[in-house]
BAMAR-791649 format. One line per 8 residues: number of its first residue (from 0); for each residue x, y, z of C-alpha. Coordinates in steps of 0.5 Angstrom, whole numbers. Example, Ala and Ser with C-alpha at 12.3 -4.5 7.8 and 13.67 -1.06 7.14 Angstrom:
<pts>
0 = 25/-9/16  27/-2/14 .
</pts>
This chain:
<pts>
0 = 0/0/0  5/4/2  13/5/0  19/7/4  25/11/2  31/7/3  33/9/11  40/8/14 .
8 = 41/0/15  41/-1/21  48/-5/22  50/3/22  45/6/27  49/0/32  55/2/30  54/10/31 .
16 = 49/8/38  55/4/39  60/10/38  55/15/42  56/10/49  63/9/48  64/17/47  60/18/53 .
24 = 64/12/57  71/14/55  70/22/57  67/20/64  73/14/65  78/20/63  75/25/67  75/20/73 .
32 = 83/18/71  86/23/75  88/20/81  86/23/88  80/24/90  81/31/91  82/32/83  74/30/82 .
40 = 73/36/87  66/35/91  61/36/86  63/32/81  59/25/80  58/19/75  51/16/76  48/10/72 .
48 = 41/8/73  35/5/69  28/8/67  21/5/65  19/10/58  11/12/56  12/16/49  7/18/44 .
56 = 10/14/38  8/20/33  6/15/27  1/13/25  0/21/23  -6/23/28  -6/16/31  -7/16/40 .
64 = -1/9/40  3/10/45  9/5/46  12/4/52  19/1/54  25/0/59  32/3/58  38/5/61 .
72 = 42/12/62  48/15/64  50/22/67  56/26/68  55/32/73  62/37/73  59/41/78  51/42/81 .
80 = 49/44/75  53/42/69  53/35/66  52/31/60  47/25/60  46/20/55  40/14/54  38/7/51 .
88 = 31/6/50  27/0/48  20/2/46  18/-6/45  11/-7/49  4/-4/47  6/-5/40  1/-3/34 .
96 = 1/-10/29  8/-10/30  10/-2/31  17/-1/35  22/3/38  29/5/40  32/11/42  40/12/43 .
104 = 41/19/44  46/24/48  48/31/51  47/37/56  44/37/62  43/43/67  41/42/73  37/48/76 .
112 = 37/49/83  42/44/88  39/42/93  41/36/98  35/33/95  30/36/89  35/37/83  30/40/77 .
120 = 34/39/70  33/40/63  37/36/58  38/37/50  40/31/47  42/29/40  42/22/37  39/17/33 .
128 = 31/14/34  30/7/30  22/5/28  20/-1/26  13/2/22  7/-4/23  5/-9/18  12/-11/17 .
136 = 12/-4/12  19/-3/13  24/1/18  27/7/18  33/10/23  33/18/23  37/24/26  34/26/34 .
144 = 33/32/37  30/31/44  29/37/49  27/34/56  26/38/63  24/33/70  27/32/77  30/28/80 .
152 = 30/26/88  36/25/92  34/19/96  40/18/99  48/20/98  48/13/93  41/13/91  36/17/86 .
160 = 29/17/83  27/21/78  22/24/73  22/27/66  18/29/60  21/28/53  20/32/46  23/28/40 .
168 = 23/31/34  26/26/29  29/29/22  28/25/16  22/23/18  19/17/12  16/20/6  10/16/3 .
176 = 9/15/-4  2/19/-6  1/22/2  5/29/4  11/29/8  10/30/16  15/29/22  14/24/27 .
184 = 14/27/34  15/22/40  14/25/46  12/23/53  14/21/60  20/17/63  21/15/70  28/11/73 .
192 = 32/10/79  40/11/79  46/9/82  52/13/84  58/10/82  63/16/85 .
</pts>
């Protein structure tokens, strides 16, 4: 019924997910490598943490499908208020005939206020969202922006839970033959717990 335009395959999405999480991975651990304590100065931390996602998947055009999902992320704070975070999302339950999910994006995050409890943040990311479009139509993987604000709560020295809410706007969204163009727009809620590991 419909055709797809050739998207990027998606041994490259892996390969450039990959390469996002080793460069995150990799400026954490030279950060962390400078030897004393004292280098790391007392605000800086790196915490890892998983989260349960609720998005509005954006296609069909005008559809109410709302996809939902489990992933991992990582953040690195320099002080109370600077840090970059990255995230790994898996958007494979409530599926629509088929319809998944993945996000692998990266980037800055400000946190408002330091509190020893209540962190409001915002964050704006940047990476890839893959869709597999339901009714084995095809696949597509595109080019992300993801604008997010939330709060995070500090439950303990090592522990965190948190809230946010995530706005997707994904470039080269698919064209169909005989239909105009439109841009698919994920968003929705995500809620996680984190761990400090320094």
């Amino acid at each position: 019924m419909f055709s797809i335009k050739a998207k990027t395959t998606w041994a490259k999405t892996s390969w450039c997910a990959g390469m996002v999480i080793a460069g995150l991975l990799a400026a954490a651990a030279a950060m962390h490598s400078q030897s004393t304590d004292s280098s790391l100065g007392p605000s800086q931390s790196l915490w890892v943490g998983a989260e349960y996602s609720n998005l509005h998947a954006g296609f069909p055009n005008g559809s109410d499908l709302r996809l939902s999902g489990i992933g991992g992320f990582a953040n690195y704070n320099w002080n109370h208020s600077l840090g970059v975070e990255g995230h790994v999302r898996f958007l494979n339950f409530n599926s629509w005939n088929g319809e998944t999910e993945q996000n692998y994006l990266a980037g800055p995050r400000y946190t408002f206020l330091h509190s020893n409890k209540w962190r409001p943040f915002a964050a704006f990311q940047v990476g890839l969202t893959r869709i597999q479009y339901p009714f084995s139509m095809g696949s597509g993987t595109m080019f992300a922006m993801a604008p997010a604000s939330g709060l995070e709560y500090r439950l303990s020295h090592k522990w965190a839970v948190r809230a946010s809410y995530e706005y997707q706007f994904l470039h080269n969204s698919p064209n169909f033959s005989n239909e105009p163009a439109f841009g698919i727009k994920p968003n929705g809620f995500h809620a996680g717990v984190s761990y400090r590991l320094f």
